[in-house]
Structures are given as C-alpha cells and as structure tokens.
PDB file with SEQRES, HELIX, SHEET and CRYST1 records, atoms N, CA, C and O in Angstrom:
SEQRES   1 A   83  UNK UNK UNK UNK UNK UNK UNK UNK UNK UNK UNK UNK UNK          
SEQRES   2 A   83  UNK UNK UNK UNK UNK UNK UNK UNK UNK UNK UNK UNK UNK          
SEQRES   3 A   83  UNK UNK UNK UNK UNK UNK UNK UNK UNK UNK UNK UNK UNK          
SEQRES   4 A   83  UNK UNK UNK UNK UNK UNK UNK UNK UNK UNK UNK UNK UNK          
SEQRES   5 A   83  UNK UNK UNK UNK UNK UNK UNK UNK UNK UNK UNK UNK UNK          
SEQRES   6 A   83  UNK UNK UNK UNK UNK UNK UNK UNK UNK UNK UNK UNK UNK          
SEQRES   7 A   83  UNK UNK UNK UNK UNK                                          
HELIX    1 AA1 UNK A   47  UNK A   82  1                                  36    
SHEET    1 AA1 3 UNK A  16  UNK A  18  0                                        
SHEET    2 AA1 3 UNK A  27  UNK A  31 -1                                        
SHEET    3 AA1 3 UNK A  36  UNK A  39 -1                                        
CRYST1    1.000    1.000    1.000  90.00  90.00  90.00 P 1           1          
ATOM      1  N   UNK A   1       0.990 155.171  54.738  1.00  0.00           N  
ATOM      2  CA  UNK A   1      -0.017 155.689  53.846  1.00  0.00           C  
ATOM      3  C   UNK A   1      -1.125 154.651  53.700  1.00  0.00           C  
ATOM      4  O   UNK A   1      -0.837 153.456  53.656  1.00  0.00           O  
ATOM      5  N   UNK A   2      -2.627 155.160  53.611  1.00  0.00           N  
ATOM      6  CA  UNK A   2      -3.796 154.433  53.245  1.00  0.00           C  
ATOM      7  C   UNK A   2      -4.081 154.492  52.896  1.00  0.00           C  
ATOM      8  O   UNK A   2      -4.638 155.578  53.055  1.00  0.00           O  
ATOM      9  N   UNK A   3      -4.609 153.725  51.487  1.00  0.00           N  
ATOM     10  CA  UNK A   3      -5.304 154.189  50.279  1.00  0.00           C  
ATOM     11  C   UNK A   3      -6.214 152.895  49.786  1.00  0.00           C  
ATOM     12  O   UNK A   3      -5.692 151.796  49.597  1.00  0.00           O  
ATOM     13  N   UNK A   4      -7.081 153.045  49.671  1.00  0.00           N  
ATOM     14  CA  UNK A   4      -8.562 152.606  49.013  1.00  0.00           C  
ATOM     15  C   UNK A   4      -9.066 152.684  47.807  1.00  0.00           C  
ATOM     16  O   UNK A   4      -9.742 153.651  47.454  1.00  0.00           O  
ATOM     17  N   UNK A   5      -8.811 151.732  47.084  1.00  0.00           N  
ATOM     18  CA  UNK A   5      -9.030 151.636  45.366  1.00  0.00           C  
ATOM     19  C   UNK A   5      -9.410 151.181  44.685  1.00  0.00           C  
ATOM     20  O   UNK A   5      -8.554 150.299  44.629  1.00  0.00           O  
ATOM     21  N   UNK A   6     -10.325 150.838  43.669  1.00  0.00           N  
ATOM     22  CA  UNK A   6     -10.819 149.466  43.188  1.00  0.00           C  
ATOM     23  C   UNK A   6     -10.366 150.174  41.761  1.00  0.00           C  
ATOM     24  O   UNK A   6     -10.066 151.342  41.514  1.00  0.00           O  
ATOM     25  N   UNK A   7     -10.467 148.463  40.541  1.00  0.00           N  
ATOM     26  CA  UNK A   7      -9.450 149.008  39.426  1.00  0.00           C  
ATOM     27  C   UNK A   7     -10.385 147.678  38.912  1.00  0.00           C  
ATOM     28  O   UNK A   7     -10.304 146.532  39.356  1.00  0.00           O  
ATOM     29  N   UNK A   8     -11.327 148.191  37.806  1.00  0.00           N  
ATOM     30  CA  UNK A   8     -12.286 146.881  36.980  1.00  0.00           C  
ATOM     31  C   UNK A   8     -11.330 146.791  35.630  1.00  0.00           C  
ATOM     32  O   UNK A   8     -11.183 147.820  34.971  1.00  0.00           O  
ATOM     33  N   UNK A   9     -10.850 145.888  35.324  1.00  0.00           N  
ATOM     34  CA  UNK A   9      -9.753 145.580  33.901  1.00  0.00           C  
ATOM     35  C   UNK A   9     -11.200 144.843  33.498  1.00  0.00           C  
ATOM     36  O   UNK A   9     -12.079 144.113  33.956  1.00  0.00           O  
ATOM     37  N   UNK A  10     -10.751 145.648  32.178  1.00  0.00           N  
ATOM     38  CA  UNK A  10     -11.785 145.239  30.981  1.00  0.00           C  
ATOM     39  C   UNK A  10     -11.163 144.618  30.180  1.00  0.00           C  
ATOM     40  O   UNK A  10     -10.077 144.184  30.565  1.00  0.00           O  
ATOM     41  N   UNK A  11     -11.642 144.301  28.616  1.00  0.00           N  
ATOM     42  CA  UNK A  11     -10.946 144.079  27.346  1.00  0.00           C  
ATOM     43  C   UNK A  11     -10.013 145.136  26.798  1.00  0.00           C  
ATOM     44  O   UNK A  11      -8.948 144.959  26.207  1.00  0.00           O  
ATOM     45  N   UNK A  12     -10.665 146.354  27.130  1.00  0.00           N  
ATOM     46  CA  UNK A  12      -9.701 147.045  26.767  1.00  0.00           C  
ATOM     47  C   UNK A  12      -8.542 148.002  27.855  1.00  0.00           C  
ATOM     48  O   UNK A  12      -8.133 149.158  27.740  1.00  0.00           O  
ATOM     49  N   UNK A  13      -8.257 146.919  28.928  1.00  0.00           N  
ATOM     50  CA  UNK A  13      -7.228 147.293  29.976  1.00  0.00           C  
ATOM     51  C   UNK A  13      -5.663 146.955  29.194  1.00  0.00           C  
ATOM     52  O   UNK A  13      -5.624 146.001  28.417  1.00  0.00           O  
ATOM     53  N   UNK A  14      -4.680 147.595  29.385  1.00  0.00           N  
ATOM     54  CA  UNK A  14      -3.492 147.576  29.284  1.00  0.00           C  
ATOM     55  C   UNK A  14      -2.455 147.193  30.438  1.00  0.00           C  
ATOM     56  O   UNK A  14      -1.950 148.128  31.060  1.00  0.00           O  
ATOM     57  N   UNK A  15      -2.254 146.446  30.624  1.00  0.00           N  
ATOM     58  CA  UNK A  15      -0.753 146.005  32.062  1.00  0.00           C  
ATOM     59  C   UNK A  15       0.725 146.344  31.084  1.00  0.00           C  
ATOM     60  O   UNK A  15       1.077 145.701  30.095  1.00  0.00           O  
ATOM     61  N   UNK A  16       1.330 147.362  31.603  1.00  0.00           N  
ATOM     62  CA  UNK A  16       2.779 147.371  31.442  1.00  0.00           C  
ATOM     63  C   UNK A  16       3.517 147.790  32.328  1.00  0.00           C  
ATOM     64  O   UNK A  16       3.133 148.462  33.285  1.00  0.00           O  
ATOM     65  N   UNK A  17       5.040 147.324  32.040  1.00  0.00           N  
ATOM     66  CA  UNK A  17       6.248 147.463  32.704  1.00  0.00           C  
ATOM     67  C   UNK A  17       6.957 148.749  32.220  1.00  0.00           C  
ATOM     68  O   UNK A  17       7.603 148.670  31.175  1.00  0.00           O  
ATOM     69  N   UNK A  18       6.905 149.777  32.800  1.00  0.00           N  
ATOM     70  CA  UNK A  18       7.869 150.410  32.235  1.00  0.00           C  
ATOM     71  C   UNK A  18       9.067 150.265  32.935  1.00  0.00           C  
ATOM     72  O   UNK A  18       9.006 150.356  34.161  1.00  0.00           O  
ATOM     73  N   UNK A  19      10.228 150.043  32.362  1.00  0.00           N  
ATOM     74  CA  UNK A  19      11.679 150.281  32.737  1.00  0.00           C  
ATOM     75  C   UNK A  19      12.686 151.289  32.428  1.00  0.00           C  
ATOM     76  O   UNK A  19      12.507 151.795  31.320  1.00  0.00           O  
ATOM     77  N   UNK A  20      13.623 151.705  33.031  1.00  0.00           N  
ATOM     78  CA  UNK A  20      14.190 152.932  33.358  1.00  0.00           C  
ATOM     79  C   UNK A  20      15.788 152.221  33.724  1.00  0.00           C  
ATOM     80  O   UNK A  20      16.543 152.692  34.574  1.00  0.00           O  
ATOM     81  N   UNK A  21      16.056 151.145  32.980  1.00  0.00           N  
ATOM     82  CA  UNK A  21      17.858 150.463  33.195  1.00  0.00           C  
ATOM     83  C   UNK A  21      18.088 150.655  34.192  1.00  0.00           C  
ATOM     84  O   UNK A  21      17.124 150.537  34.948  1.00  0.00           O  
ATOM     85  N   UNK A  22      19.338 151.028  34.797  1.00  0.00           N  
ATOM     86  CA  UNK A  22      19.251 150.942  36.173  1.00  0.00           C  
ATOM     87  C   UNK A  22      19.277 152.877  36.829  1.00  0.00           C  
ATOM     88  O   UNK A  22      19.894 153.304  37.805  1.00  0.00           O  
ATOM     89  N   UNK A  23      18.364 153.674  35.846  1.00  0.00           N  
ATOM     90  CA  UNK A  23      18.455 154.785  36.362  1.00  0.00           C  
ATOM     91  C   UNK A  23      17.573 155.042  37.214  1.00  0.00           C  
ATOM     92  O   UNK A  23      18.081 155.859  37.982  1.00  0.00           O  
ATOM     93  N   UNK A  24      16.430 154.794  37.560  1.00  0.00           N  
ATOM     94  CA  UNK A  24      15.121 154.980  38.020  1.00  0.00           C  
ATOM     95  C   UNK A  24      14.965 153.324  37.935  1.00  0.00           C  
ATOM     96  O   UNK A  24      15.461 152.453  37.220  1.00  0.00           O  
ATOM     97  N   UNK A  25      13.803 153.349  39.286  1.00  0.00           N  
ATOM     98  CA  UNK A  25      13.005 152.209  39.489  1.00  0.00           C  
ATOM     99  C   UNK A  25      11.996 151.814  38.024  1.00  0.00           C  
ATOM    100  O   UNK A  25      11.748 152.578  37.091  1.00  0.00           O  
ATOM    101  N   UNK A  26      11.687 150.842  38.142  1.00  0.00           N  
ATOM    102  CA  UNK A  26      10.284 150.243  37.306  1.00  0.00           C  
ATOM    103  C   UNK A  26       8.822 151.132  37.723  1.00  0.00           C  
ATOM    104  O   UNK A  26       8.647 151.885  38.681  1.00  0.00           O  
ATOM    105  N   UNK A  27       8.011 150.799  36.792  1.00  0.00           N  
ATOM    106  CA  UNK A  27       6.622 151.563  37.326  1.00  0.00           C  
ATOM    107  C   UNK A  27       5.853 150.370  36.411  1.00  0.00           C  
ATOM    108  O   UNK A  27       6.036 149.846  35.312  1.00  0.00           O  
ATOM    109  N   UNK A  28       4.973 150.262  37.413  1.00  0.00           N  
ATOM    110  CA  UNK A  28       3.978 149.035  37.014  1.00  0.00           C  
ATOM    111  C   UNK A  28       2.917 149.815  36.623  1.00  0.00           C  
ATOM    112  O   UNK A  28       2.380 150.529  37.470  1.00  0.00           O  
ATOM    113  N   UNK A  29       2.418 149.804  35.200  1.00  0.00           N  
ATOM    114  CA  UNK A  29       1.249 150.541  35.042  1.00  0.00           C  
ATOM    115  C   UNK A  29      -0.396 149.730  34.479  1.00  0.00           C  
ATOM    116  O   UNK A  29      -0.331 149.322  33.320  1.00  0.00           O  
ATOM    117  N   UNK A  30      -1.126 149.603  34.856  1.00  0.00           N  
ATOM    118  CA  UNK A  30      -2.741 149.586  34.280  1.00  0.00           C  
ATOM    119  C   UNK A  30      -3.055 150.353  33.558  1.00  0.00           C  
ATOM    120  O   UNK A  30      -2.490 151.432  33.735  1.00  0.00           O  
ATOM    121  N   UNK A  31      -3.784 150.317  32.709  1.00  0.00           N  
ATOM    122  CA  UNK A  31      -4.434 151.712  32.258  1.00  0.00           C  
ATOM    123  C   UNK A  31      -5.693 151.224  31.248  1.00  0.00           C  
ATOM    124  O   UNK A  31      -5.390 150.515  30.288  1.00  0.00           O  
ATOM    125  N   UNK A  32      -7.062 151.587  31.451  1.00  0.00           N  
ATOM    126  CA  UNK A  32      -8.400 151.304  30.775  1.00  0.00           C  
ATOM    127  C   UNK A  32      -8.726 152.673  30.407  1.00  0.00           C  
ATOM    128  O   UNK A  32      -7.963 153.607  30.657  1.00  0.00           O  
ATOM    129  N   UNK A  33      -9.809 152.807  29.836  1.00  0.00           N  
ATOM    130  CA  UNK A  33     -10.737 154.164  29.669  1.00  0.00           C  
ATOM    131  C   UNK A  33     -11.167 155.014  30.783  1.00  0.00           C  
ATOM    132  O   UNK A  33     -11.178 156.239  30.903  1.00  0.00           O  
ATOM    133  N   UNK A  34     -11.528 154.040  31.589  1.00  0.00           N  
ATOM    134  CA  UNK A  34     -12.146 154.305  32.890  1.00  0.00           C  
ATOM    135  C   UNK A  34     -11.249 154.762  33.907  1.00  0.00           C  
ATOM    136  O   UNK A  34     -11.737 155.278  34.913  1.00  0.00           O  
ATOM    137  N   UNK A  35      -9.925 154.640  33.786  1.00  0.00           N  
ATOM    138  CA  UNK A  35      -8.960 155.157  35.512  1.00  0.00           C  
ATOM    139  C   UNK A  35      -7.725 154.463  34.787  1.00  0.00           C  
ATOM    140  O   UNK A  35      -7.775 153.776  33.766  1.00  0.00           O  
ATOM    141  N   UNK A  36      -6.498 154.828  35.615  1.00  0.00           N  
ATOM    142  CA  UNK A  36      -5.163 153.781  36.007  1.00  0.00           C  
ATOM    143  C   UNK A  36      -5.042 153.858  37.152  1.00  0.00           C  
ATOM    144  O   UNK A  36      -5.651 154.349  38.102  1.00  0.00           O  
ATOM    145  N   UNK A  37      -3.469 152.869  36.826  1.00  0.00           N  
ATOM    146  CA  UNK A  37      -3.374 152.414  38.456  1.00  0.00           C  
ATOM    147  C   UNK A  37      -1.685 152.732  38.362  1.00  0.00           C  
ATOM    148  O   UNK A  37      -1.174 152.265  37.344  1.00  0.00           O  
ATOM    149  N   UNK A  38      -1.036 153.240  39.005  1.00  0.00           N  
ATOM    150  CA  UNK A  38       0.523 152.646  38.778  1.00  0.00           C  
ATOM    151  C   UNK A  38       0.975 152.201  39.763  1.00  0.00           C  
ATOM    152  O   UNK A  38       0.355 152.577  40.758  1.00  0.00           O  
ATOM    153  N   UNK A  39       1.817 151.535  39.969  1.00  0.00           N  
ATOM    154  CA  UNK A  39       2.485 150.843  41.075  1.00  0.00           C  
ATOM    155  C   UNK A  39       4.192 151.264  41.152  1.00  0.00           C  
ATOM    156  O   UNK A  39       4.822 151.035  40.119  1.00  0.00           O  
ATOM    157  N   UNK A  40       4.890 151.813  42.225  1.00  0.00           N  
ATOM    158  CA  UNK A  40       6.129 152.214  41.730  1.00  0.00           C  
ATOM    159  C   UNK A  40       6.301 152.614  43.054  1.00  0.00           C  
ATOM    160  O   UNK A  40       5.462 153.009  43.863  1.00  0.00           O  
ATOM    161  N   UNK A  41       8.032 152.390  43.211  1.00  0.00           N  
ATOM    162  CA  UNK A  41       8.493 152.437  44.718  1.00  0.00           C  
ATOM    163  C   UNK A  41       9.565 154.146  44.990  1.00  0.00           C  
ATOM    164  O   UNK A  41      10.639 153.990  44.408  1.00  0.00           O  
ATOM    165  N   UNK A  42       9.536 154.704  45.259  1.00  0.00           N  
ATOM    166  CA  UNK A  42      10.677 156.008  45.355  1.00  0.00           C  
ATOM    167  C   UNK A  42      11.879 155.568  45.449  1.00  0.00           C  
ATOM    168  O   UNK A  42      12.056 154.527  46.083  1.00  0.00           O  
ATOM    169  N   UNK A  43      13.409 156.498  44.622  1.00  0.00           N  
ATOM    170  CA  UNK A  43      13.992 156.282  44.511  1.00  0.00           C  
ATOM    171  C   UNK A  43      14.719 155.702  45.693  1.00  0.00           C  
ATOM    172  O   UNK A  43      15.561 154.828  45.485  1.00  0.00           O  
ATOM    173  N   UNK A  44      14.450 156.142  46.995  1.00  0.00           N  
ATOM    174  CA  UNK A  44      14.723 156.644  48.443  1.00  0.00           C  
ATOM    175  C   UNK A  44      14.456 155.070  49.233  1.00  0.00           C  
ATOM    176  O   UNK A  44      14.797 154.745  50.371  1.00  0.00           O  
ATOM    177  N   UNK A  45      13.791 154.322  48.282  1.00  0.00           N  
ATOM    178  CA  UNK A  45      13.159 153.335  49.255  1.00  0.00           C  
ATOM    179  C   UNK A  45      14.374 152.090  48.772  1.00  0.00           C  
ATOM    180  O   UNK A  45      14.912 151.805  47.702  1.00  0.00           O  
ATOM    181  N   UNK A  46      14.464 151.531  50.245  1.00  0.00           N  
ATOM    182  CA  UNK A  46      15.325 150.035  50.233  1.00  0.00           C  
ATOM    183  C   UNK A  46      15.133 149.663  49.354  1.00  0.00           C  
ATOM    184  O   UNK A  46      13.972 149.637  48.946  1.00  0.00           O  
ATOM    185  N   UNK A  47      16.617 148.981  48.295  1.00  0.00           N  
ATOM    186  CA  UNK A  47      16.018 147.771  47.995  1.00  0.00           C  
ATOM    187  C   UNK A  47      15.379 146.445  48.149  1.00  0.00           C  
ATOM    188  O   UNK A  47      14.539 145.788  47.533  1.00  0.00           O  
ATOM    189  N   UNK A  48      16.214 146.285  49.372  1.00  0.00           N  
ATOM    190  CA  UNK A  48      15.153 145.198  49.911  1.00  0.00           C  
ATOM    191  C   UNK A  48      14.050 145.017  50.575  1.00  0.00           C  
ATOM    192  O   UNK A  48      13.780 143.873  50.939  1.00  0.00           O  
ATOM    193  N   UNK A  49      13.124 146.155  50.897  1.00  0.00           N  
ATOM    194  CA  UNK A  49      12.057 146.376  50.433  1.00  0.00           C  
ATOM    195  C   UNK A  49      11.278 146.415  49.349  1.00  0.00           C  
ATOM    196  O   UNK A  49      10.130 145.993  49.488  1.00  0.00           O  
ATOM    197  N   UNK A  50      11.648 146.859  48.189  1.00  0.00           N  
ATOM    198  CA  UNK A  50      11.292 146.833  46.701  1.00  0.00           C  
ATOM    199  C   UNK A  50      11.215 145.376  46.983  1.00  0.00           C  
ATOM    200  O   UNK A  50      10.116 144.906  47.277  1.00  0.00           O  
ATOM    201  N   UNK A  51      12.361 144.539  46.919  1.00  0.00           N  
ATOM    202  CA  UNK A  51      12.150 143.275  46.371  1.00  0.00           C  
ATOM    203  C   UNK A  51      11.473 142.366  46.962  1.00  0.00           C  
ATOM    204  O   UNK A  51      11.135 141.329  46.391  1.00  0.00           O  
ATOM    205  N   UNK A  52      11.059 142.774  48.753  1.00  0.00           N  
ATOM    206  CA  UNK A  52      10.141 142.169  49.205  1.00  0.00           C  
ATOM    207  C   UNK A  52       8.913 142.037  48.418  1.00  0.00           C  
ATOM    208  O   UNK A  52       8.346 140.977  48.152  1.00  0.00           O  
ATOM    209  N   UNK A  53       8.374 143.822  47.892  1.00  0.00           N  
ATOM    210  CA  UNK A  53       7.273 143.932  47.995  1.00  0.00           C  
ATOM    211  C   UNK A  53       7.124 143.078  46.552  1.00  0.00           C  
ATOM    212  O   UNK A  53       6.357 142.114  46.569  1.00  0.00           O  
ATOM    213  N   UNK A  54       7.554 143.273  45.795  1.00  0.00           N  
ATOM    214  CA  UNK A  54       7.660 142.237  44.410  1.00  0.00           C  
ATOM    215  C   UNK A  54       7.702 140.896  44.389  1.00  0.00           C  
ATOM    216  O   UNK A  54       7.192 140.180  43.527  1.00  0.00           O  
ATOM    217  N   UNK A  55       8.385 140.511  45.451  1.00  0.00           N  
ATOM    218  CA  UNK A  55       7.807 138.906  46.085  1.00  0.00           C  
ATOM    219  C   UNK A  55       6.455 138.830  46.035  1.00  0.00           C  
ATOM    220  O   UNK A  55       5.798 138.184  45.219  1.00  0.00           O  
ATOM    221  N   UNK A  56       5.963 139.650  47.118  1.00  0.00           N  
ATOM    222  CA  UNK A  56       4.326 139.927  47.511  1.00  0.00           C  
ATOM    223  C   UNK A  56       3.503 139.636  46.714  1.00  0.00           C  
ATOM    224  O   UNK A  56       2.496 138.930  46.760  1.00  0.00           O  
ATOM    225  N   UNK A  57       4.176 140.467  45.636  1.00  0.00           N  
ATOM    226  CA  UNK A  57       3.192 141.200  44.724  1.00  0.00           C  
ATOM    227  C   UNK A  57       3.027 139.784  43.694  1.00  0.00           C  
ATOM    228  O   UNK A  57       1.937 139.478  43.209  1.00  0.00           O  
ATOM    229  N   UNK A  58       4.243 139.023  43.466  1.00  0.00           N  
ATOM    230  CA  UNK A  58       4.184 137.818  42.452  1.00  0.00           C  
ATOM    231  C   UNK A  58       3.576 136.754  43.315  1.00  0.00           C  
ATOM    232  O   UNK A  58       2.825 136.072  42.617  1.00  0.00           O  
ATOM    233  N   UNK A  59       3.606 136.329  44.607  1.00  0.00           N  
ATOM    234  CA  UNK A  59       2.498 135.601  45.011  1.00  0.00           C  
ATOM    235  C   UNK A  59       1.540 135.425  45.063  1.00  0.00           C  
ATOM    236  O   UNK A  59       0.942 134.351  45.125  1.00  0.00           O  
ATOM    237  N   UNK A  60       1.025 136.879  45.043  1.00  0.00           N  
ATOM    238  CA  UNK A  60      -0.634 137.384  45.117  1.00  0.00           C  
ATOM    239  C   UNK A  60      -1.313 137.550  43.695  1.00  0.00           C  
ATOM    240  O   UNK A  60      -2.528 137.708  43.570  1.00  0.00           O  
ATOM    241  N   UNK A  61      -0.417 137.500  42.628  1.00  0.00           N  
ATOM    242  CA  UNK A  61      -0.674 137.655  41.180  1.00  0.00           C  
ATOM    243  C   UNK A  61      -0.898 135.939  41.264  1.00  0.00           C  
ATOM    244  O   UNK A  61      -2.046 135.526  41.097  1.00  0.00           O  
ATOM    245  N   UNK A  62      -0.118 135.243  41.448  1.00  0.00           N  
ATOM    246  CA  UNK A  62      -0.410 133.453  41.433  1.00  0.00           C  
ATOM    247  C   UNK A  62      -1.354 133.260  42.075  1.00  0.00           C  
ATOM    248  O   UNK A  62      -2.290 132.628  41.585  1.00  0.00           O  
ATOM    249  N   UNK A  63      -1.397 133.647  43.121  1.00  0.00           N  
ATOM    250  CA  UNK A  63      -2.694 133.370  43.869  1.00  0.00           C  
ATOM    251  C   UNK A  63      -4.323 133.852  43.009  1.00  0.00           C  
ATOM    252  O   UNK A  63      -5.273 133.089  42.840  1.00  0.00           O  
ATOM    253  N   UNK A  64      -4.277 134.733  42.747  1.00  0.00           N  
ATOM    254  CA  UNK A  64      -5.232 135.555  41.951  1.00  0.00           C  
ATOM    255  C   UNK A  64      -5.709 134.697  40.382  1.00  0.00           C  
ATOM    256  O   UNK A  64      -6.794 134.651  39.802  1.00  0.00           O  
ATOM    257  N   UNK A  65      -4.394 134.099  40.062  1.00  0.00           N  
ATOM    258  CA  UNK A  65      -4.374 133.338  38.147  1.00  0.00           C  
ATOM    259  C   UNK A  65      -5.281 132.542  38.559  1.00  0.00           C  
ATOM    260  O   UNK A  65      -6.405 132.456  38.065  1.00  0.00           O  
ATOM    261  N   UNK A  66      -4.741 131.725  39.755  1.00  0.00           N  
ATOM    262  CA  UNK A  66      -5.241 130.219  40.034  1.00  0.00           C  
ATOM    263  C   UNK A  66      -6.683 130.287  40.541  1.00  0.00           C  
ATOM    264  O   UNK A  66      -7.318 129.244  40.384  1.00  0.00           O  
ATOM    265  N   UNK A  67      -7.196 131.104  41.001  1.00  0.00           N  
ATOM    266  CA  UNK A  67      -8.404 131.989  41.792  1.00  0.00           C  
ATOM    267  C   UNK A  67      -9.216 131.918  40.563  1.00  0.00           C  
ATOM    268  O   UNK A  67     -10.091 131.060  40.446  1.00  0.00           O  
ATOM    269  N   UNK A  68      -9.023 132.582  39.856  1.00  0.00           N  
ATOM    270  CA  UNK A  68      -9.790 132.871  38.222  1.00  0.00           C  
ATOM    271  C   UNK A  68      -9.793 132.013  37.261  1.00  0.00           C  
ATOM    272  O   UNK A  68     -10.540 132.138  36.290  1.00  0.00           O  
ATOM    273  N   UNK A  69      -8.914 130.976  37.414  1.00  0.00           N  
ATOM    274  CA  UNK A  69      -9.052 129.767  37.151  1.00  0.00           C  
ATOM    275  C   UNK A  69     -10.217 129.038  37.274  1.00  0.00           C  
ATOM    276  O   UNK A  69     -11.156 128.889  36.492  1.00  0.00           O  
ATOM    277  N   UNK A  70      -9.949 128.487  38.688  1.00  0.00           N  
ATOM    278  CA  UNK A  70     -10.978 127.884  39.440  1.00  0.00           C  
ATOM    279  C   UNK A  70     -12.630 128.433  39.396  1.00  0.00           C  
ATOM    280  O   UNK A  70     -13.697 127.823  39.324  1.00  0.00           O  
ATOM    281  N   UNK A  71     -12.306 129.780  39.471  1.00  0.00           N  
ATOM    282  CA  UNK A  71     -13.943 130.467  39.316  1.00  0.00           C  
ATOM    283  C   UNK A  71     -14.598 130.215  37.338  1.00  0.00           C  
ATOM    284  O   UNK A  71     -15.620 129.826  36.774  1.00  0.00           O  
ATOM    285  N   UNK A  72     -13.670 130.566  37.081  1.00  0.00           N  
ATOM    286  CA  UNK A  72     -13.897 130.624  35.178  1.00  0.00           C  
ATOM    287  C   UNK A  72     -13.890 129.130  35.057  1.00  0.00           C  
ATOM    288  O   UNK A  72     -14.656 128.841  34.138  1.00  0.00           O  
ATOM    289  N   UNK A  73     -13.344 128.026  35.599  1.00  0.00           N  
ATOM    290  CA  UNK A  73     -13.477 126.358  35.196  1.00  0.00           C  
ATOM    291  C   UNK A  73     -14.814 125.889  35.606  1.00  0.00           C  
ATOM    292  O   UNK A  73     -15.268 124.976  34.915  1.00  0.00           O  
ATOM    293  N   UNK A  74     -15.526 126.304  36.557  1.00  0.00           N  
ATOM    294  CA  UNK A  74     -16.695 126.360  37.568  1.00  0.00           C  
ATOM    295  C   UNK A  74     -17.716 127.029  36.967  1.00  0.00           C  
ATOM    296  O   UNK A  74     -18.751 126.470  36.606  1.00  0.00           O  
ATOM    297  N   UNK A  75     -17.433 128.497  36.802  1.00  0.00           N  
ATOM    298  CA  UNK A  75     -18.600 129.095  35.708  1.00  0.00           C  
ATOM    299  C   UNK A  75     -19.000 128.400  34.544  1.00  0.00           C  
ATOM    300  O   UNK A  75     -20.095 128.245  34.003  1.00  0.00           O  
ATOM    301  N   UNK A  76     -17.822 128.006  34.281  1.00  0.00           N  
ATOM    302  CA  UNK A  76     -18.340 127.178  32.633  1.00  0.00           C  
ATOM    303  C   UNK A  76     -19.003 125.743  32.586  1.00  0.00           C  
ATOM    304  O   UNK A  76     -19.521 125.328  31.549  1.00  0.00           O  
ATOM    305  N   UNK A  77     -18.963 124.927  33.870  1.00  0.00           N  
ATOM    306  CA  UNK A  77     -19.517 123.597  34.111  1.00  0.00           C  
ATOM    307  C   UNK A  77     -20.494 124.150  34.310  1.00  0.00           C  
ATOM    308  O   UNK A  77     -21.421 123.525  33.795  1.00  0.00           O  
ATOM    309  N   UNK A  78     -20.971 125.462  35.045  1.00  0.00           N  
ATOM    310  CA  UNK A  78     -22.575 125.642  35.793  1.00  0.00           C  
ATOM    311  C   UNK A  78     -23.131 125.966  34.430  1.00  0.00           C  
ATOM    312  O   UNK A  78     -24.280 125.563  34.250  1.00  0.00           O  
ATOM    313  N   UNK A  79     -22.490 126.686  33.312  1.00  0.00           N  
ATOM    314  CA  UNK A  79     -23.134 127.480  32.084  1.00  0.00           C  
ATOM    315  C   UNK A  79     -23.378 126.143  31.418  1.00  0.00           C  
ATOM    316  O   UNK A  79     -24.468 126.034  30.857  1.00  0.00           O  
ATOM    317  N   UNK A  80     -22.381 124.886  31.373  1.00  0.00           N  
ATOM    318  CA  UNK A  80     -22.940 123.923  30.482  1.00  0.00           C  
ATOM    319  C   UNK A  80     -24.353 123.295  30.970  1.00  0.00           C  
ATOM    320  O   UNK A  80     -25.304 123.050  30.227  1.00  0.00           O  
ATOM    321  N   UNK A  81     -24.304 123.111  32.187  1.00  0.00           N  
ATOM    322  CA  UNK A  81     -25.458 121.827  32.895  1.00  0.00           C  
ATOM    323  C   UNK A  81     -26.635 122.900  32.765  1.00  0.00           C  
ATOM    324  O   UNK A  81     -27.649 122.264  33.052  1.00  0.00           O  
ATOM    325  N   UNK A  82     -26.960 124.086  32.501  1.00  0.00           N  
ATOM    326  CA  UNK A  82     -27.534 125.224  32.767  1.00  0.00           C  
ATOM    327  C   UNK A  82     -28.529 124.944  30.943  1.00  0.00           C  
ATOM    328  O   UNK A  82     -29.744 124.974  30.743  1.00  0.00           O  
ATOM    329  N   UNK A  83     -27.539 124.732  30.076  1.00  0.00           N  
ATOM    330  CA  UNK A  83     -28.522 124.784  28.831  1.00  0.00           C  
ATOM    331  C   UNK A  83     -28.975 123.345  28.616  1.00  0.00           C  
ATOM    332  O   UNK A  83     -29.755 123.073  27.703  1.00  0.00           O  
TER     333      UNK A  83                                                      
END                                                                             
C-alpha cells in the first residue's frame, strides 16, 4: 500500500495510545481540528512485524526530538542576535 500524507500538529493536536489488553492491537492516534492520523497494525499481521515496525517508529520519533531540538536551539540564537 501507498499512501501520501502530511499531518501539521498544532497547540491544539492530541497524541494518544489507545490500548485494547491483549485483545486487539494498540492504535496510535493524532487528532487536531484540522484531520487525524491513526497508526495501527491488523489483527492478521506478524508480530514481529508489529514490533519491527515500532522499533522504526521509536527511532524515527528520536531522531525527529533531537531534529527539533537542534532547529528550535538555533532558531532561538538567530531570534536573540536578530534584536
């Protein structure tokens, strides 16, 4: 499957976990004014796939913190020397 998406989190974006014990998978949800997003694997699918992709998915979330970090530590030196 291919899918093409963009997802702008605002102030007023929501990130939750919903859980389902061990009856049903997790569903990763977004949700703003503007759209959601959910993230969630079929019952049908490997687990070890799931847990790959949740590897993935927690690397690329670290990767992303540290990303926004660096850009937001940088924005704010250019905003100081700027006034």
């Amino acid at each position: 499957m291919t899918m093409y998406a963009s997802f702008h989190p605002d102030g007023q974006t929501y990130v939750r976990a919903h859980t389902y014990g061990t009856d049903d998978p997790p569903i990763l949800a977004l949700d703003n004014p503007g759209g959601s997003l959910s993230v969630a694997v079929f019952s049908s699918t490997p687990v070890a796939e799931h847990r790959a992709f949740v590897a993935a998915l927690l690397a690329a979330v670290a990767e992303y913190a540290t990303a926004v970090d660096a850009w937001a530590d940088a924005r704010a030196v250019s905003l100081t020397k700027a006034a």
